[in-house]
C-alpha positions as CSV (number, residue, x, y, z in Angstrom):
1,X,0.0,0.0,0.0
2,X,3.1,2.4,-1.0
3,X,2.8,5.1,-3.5
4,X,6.3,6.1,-5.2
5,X,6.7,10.2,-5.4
6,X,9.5,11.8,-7.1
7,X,10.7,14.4,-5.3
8,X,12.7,17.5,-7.1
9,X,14.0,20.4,-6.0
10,X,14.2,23.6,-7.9
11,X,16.9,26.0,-7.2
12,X,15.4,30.1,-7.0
13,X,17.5,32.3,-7.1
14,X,18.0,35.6,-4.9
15,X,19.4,39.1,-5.6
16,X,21.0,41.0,-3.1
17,X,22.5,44.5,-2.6
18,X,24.3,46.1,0.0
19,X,22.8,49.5,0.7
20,X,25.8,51.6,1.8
21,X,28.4,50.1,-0.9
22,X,30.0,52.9,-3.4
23,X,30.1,49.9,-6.3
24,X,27.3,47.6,-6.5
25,X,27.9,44.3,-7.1
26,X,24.8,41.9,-7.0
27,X,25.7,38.7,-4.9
28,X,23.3,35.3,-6.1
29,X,22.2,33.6,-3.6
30,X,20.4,30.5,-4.4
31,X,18.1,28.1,-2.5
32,X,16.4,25.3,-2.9
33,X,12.6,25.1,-2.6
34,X,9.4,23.0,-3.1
35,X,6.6,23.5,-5.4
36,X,3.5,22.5,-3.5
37,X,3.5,20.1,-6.4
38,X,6.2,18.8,-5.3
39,X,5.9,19.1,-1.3
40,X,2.6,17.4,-1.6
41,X,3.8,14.1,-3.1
42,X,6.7,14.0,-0.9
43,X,3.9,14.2,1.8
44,X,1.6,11.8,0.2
45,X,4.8,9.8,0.2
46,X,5.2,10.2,3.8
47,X,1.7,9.4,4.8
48,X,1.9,6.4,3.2
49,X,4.7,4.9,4.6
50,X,3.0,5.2,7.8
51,X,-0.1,4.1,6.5
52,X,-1.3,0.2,8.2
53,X,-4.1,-1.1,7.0
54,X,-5.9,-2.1,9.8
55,X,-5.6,-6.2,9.9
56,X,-8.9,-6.8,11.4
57,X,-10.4,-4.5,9.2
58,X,-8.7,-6.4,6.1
59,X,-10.2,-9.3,7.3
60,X,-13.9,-8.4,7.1
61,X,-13.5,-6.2,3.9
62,X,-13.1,-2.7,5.4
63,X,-13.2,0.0,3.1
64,X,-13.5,4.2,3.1
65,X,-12.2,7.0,2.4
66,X,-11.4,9.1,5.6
67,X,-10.3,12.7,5.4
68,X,-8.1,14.2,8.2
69,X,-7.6,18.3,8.5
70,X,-4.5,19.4,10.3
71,X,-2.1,22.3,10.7
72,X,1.7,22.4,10.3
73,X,2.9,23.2,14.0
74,X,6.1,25.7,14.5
75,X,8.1,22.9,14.9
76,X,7.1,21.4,11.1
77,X,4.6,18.5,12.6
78,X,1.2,18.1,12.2
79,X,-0.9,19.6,14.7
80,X,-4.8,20.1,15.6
81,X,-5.5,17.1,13.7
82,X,-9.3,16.8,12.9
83,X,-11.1,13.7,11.0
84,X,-13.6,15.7,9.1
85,X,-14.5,12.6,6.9
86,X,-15.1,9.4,8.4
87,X,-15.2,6.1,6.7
88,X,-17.9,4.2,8.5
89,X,-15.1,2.3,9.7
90,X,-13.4,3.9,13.3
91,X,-10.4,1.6,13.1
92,X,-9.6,3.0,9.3
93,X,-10.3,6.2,11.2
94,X,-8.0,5.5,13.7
95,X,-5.5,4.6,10.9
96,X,-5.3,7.5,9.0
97,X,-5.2,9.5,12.1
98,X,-2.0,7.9,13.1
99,X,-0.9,8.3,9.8
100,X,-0.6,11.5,9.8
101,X,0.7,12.2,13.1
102,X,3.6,9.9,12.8
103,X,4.8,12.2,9.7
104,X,8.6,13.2,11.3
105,X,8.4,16.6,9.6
106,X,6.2,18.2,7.5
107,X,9.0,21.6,6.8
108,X,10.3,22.3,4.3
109,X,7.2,23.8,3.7
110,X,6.3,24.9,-0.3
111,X,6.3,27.9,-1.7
112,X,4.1,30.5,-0.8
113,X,2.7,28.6,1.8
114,X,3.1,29.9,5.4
115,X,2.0,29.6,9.1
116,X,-1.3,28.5,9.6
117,X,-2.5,27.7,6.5
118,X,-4.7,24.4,6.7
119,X,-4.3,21.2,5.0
120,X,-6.5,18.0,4.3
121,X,-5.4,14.7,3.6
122,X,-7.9,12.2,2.3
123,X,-7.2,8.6,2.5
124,X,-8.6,5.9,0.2
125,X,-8.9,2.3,2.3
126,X,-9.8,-0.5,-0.2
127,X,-9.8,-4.3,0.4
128,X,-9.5,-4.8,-3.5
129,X,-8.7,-3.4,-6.7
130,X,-12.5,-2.6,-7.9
131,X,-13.0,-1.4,-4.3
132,X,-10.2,1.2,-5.1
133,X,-11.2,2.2,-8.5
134,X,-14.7,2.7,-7.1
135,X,-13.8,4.4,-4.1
136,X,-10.9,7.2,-6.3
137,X,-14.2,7.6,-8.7
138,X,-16.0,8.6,-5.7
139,X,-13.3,11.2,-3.9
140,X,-12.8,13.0,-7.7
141,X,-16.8,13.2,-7.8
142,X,-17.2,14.6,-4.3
143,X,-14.3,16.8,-4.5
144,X,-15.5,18.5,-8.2
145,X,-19.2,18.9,-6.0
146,X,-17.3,20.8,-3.5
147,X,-15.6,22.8,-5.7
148,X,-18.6,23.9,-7.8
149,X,-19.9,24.4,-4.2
150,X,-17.8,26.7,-2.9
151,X,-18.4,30.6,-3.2
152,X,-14.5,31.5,-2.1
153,X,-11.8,29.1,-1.7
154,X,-10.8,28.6,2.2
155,X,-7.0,28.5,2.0
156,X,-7.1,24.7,2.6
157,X,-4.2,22.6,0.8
158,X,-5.7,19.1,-0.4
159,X,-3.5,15.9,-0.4
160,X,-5.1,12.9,-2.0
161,X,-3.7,9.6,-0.6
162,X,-4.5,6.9,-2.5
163,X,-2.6,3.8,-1.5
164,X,-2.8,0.7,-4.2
165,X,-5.0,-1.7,-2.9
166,X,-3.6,-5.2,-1.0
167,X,-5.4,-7.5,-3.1
């Protein structure tokens, strides 16, 4: 239940001046920085390598789709997590939950992005391959609903985990 990110970083590059110089001579200064493309499948990455299918719930053919909100905390890990989705199921619940809290570091954060802004991770649970399918058609659908839905977008930064399926 892995999904494989590449990760890349882009160098930006930075001008700057000293103020009280009699020659100016521009110094580069260059850094590397995510996209939120980019940070958000290295995130999706990290969520599912702490993802565990519950086994019980494996056994009797759990599936869901669970969506967690959270904030990055000062020290770059999730914080005020919040299910705001739940699956039917509390142990797949449970699952994504942990999840998400076991994420070492959620810094460096992307571009543009800063202190406070929200994020929402929803997580597909699927006992099978059709299960999967059906469950992804069902996230896009709700997800373009909300969209249309919305009179102003809220700030909040959507990951979509969607784990292969065991089986």
């Amino acid at each position: 239940m892995k999904l494989t990110a590449l990760v890349a970083l882009c160098a930006i590059p930075a001008v700057c001046v000293p103020s009280a110089a009699k020659e100016v001579h521009p110094v580069i200064v260059t850094g590397h920085m995510n996209s939120i493309a980019q940070w958000s499948n290295g995130m999706t990455d990290k969520i599912n390598r702490n993802l565990d299918f519950p086994y019980e719930a494996s056994e009797r053919t759990a599936d869901g789709i669970v969506s967690v909100a959270f904030r990055c905390s000062d020290e770059g890990l999730p914080a005020a997590l919040k299910v705001v989705r739940k699956s039917g199921d509390s142990r797949l619940d449970r699952a994504a939950l942990r999840a998400i809290s076991r994420v070492s570091t959620m810094h460096p954060l992307p571009v543009g992005v800063g202190p406070g802004q929200k994020f929402q991770a929803n997580i597909i649970f699927a006992s099978s391959q059709g299960e999967y399918d059906r469950q992804l058609r069902k996230l896009r659908t709700d997800v373009a609903k909300a969209n249309r839905a919305m009179d102003a977008d809220d700030g909040t930064l959507v990951l979509n985990v969607t784990p292969n399926p065991r089986g």
